[in-house]
Steps between C-alpha positions, in 0.01 A plus 500: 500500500674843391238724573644764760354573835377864577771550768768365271766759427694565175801674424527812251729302313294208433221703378721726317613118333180413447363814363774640295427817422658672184645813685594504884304745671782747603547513094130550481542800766821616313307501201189762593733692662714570179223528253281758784872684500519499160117642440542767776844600350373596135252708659580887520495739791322254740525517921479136463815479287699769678429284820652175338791719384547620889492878297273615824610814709535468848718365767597107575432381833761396721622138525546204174419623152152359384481293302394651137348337166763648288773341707311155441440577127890577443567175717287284259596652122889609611431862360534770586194811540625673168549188315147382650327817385617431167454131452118547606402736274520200218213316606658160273827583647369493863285163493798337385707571814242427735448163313869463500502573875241274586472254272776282688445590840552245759369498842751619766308379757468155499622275768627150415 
């Protein structure tokens, strides 16, 4: 008899084997967050994109740097802001890098 028991547990990893889903979920995550940076950035003039820049006046609070989208965005593509300005402006140009980025994305997660 293989049927499980309700109080049965399961690992992530055996459901990850038995699933297998196409992309890992933190490539998933990566994923939305470059194409939603790469919408916001070809729009002009917008608080929203000035606040994903970190182009807001005002003063930092005291203690560890937040941290910031654009910091995460340069982590992921290995651009810089300039060069990431210009690369999204080519809408072909920019779903190719975050398909590049993601495509082969392994879980860094997993425990084995």
């Amino acid at each position: 008899m293989n049927a499980m028991n309700a109080m049965d547990r399961r690992t992530n990893t055996s459901i990850t084997d038995e699933v297998k889903p196409k992309i890992s979920l933190e490539a998933t995550i990566t994923q939305l967050k470059l194409r939603y940076f790469g919408h916001v950035m070809r729009t002009n003039g917008t608080l929203e994109r000035d606040i994903m820049i970190g182009q807001v006046d005002g003063r930092r609070r005291q203690g560890r740097p937040r941290l910031r989208w654009i910091n995460s965005i340069k982590e992921n593509t290995g651009f810089g802001l300039e060069k990431l300005k210009e690369v999204v402006k080519d809408r072909n140009k920019w779903r190719r890098l975050v398909e590049e980025k993601t495509n082969n994305r392994e879980r860094t997660n997993i425990k084995r």
